[in-house]
N, C-alpha and C positions, 0 to 999 in steps of 0.2 A: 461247412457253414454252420453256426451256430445262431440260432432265435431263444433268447431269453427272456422272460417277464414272468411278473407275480401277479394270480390273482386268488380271487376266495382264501389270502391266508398259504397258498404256494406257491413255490419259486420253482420255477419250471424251464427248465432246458432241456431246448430242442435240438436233438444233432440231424439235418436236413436231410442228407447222404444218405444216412444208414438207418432214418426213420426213427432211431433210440430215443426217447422221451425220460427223463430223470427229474427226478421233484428231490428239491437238496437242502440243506439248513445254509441259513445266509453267509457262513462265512464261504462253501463251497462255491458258491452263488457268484460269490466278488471275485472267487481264485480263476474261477471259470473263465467270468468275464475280463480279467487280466489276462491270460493264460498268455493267450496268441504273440500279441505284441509287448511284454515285457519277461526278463529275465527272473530265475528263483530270488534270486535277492532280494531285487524290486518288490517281487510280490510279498514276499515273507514282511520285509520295512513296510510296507503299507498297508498290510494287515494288521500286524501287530498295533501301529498310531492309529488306526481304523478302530479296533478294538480294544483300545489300552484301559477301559473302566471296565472290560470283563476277561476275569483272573483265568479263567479254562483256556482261553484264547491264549495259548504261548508258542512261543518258536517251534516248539515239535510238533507240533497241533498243526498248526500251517502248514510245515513242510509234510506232514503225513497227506494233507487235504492233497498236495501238491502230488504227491506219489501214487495218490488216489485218481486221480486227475489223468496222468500221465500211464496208467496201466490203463483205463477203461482207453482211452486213443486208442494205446496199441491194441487189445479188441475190436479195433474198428466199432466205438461205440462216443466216441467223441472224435472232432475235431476231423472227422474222414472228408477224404476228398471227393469232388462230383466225378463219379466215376463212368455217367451218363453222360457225360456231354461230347467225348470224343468217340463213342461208341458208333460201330458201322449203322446209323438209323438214317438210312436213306429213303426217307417217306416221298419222295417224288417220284422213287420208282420200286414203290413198293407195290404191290399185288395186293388191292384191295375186294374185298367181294358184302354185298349188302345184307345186313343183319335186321334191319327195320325200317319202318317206311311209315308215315305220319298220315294217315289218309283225311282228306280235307270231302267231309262227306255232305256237309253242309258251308257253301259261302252266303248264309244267312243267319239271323237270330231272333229271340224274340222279347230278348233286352238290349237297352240301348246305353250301356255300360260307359261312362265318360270316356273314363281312360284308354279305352279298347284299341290295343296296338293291333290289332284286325280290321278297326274302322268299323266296329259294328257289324262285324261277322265278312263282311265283303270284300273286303283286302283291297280298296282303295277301285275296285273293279265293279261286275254285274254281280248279284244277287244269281246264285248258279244252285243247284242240288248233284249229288255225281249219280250216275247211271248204274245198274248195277252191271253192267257190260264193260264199263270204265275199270269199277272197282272191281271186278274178277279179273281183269286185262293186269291191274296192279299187282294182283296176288300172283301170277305168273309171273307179271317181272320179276317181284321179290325171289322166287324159289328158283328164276334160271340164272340171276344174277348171284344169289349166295352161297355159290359153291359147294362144299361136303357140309357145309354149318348147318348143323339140325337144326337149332334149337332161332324162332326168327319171330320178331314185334311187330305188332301191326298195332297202332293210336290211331281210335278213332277220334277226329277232333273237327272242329267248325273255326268260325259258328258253333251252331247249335247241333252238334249230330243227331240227337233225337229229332229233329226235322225234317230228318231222314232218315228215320225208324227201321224202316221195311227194307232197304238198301241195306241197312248194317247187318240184318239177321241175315239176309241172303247171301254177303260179303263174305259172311261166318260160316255159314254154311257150307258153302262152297270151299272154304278153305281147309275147314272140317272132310269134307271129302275126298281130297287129295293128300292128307296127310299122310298115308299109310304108303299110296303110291310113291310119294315124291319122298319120301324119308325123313318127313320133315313136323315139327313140331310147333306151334304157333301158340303164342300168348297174347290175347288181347287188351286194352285199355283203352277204357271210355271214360271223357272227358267231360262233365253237360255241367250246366247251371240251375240244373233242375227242377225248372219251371212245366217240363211235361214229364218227370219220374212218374209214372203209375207201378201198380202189380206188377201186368207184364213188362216194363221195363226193367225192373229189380229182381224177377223171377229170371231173365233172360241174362242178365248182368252176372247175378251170381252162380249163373251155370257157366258160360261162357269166357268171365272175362276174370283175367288173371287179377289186375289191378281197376280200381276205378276212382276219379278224380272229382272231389265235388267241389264245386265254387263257391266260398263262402269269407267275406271277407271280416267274422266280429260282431259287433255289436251293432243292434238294430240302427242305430241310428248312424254308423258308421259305413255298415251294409250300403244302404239304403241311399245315403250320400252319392254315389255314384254306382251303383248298380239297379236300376231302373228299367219299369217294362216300356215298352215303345208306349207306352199314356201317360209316363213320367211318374208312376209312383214306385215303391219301392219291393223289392221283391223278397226281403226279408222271413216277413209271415208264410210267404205262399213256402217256400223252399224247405227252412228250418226241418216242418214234419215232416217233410218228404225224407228229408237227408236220415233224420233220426230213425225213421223206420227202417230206409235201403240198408244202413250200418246194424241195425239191430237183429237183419233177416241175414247178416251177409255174416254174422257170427263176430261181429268188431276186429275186423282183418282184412286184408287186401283192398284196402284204402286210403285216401287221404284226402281232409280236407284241406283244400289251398286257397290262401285268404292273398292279396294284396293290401300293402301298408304304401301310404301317402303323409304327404306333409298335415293332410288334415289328421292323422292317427298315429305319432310319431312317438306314441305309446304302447305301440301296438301288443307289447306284451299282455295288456286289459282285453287285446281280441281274442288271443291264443287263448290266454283264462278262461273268456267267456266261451268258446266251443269247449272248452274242455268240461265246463260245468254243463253244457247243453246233453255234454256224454260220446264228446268225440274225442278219443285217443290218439288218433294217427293224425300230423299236424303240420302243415305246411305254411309259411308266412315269405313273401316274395315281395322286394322293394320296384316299386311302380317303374315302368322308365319310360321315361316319354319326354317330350320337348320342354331343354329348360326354363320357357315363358308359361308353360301349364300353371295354372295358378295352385294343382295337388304335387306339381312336383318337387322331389327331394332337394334340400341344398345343402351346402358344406357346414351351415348354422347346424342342420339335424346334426350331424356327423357324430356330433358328442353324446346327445340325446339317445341316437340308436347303438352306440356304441354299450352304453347304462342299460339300457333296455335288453341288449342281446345277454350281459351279465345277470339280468335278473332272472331272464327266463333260465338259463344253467345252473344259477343258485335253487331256483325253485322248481326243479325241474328234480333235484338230486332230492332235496325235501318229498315230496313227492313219491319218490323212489323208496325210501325209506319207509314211507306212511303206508306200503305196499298200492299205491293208486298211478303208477307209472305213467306217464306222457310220451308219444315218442314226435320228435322235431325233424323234420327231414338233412335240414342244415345241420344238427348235431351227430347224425349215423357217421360213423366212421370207425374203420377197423385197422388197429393199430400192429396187427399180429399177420392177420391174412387178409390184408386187403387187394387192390386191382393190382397188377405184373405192371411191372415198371416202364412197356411197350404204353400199356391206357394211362398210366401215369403221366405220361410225357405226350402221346397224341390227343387226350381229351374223349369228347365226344362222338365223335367219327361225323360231324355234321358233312354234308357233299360228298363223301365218301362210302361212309358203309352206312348211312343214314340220311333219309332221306323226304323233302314233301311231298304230296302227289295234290294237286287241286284237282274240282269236279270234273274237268276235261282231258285230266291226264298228264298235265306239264310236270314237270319233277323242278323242286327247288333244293337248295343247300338243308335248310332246313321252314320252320313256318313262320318265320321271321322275317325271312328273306322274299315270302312268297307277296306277289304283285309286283316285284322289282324286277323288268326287262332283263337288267345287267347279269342277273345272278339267276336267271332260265337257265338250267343244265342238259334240257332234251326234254324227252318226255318217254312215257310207258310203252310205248311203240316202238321209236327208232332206239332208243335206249336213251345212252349221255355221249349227248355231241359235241359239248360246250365244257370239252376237256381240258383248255386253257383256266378256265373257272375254277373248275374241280381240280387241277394238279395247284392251285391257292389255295385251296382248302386242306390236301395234304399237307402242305406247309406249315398249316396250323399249329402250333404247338411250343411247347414250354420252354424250347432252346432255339426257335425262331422270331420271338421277338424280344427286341434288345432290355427292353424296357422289364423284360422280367429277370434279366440277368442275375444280378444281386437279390431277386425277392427270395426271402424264405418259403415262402407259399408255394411256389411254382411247380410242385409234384405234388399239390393236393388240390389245384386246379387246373393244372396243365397249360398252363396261360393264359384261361378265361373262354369264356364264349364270344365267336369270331361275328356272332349278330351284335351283338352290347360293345363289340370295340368297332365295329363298322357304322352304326348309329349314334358313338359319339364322337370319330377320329377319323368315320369316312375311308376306312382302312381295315381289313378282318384281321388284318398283323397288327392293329392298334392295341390299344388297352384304355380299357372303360375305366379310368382312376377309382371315380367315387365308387364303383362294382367291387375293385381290388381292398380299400378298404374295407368294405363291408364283410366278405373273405375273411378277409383275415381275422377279423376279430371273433367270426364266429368259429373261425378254426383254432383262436385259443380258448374259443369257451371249450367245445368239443373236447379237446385232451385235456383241459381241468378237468370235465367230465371223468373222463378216463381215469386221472389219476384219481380223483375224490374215492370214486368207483376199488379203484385197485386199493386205498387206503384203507376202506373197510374193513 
């Protein structure tokens, strides 16, 4: 399978199969995209009338392009076949063992954020905090559950985790003291909006936690739009310093700010700019999802607007790069040479599987998307996973089990998508989120323009 398009000034062919990425002059470009379905003649005759006003362009020239063409194949570098799809990947009865676990340490908060696919921290349920008896019960599961796997994630998330402050150090703690025994290596990530960052929360952060996630959607007034304290003002000013200091004591590394973009900011590259001039480098921007009568949510009109938008930030991203004042975009990381084994290529995420929610009480969900929905309870931290009809759909998951990805070129740099975004708009975790699938894609051709711009220098 072949993905062709030009952007920034490159013509860029993608060979899907074999991962190869080639940037070629236009006449390779048309040979390319003939190749498949017509014969040397054909091609040659309709090059040549294609280029009859430039004299370089002649019969040898073509047929060279052509011969060029037909060696990089036989390298397995064009035109290769999916050689994943009839491969013995029996994920229904594969031996899975859990690598990470989302701990829901707070079901409260103390903004009342429009959009909030949590429902304002509570997940459509009671206002709960987890116990620290809970949350050491979790950490057990994780290390009896993950097999010989050292290395194991634990996200703390809400709500509002810092709302339950004194639970997360103890959580830590604890986990911290079994590592030696149990073999085992633990990396944390905190998640907050932080409205209570102090000292000790940043002092604590930057000792303990691998990664940390700050909430920031842009520009004050964009912010502030729908991220709101429970008195309905805006939480913009309170945050901002906080974030700037935690980033500035954490050494500007093992972080990311992550903004949501809506229909009201459908410019959103003006957000990303604006943290970036606040002095935050690591950058994350995520399309809202929520019900399509929301009066911020996305529609097929943006489509074109974000599709400009996702180009701009790659153009001026490279700019940037240059000026030696780098950016980095989480949607743009990708590794072209050594990236994930072709096993996480094709299963994704591992959500229900080797990944997993824990709310305050100890229920386990697929993931925290799923979590308040009856249907998609898997057990809980006690008895384990009972609700193994649930979880063997969730093995299923993946990039040659729904139809709909068949023909996409994408589908081994998303693995099918996430089974919450096709279940929330298809009612189906085997669905596909369309307007999700475009958005993909396009920023996975900024991504290898990237690349190549990159390799062009």
């Amino acid at each position: 399978m072949i993905h062709q398009y030009k952007l920034n000034g490159y013509n860029i062919v993608l060979d899907v199969f074999s991962g190869s990425v080639h940037c070629v002059d236009e006449l390779a470009y048309d040979v390319i995209e003939m190749y498949e379905n017509n014969d040397r003649n054909t091609i040659v005759s309709t090059m040549l009338e294609k280029y009859a006003d430039n004299p370089e362009i002649t019969e040898q020239e073509v047929n060279d392009c052509i011969d060029d063409v037909e060696e990089l194949k036989e390298q397995g570098k064009l035109f290769t076949e999916d050689k994943y799809e009839n491969l013995a990947f029996d994920f229904k009865a594969r031996n899975t063992v859990i690598k990470a676990l989302c701990l829901h340490v707070a079901h409260t908060c103390n903004l009342n954020c429009e959009y909030c696919f949590a429902s304002q921290g509570k997940y459509h349920g009671d206002r709960a905090l987890m116990s620290f008896e809970t949350g050491k019960r979790a950490i057990d599961f994780l290390v009896e559950n993950s097999g010989s796997r050292v290395n194991l994630e634990v996200d703390f998330f809400g709500g509002e985790p810092l709302m339950n402050f004194d639970v997360v150090k103890q959580i830590v703690a604890y986990a911290r003291s079994i590592e030696k025994e149990k073999n085992k290596n633990f990396r944390f990530t905190l998640t907050t909006n932080g409205m209570l960052v102090d000292d000790d929360v940043i002092e604590f952060a930057n000792k303990e936690c691998h990664n940390v996630v700050l909430s920031l959607d842009g520009r004050k007034e964009i912010h502030d739009n729908l991220r709101k304290t429970v008195n309905g003002k805006g939480s913009y000013d309170i945050i901002v310093p906080k974030f700037q200091d935690f980033v500035k004591k954490r050494g500007n590394k093992g972080y990311y700010v992550r903004g949501t973009y809506t229909h009201n900011n459908t410019d959103f590259t003006n957000d990303i700019f604006h943290m970036a001039d606040l002095g935050f480098t690591e950058l994350s921007m995520e399309p809202v999802v929520c019900a399509s009568d929301d009066p911020y949510a996305l529609t097929y009109d943006d489509l074109p607007v974000l599709f400009e938008q996702y180009e701009i930030l790659a153009k001026d991203m490279l700019r940037r790069e240059k000026e030696g004042k780098p950016i980095t975009f989480y949607h743009y990381m990708i590794d072209l040479t050594g990236g994930p084994c072709i096993y996480k290529r094709i299963s994704g995420c591992g959500s229900g599987t080797e990944y997993m929610a824990v709310t305050p009480w100890g229920e386990l969900f697929p993931c925290h998307q799923f979590v308040g929905d009856p249907k998609y309870s898997l057990g809980n931290i006690y008895d384990g996973v009972t609700n193994t009809e649930i979880q063997n759909e969730f093995k299923l998951c993946n990039a040659y089990a729904r139809e709909d990805c068949k023909n996409c070129w994408a589908k081994l740099y998303c693995s099918g998508g996430c089974a919450a975004n096709a279940y929330h708009a298809t009612g189906s975790i085997s669905g596909i989120y369309k307007y999700g699938c475009e958005l993909f894609k396009k920023r996975m051709e900024c991504a290898i323009m990237m690349k190549v711009a990159q390799a062009e220098e």
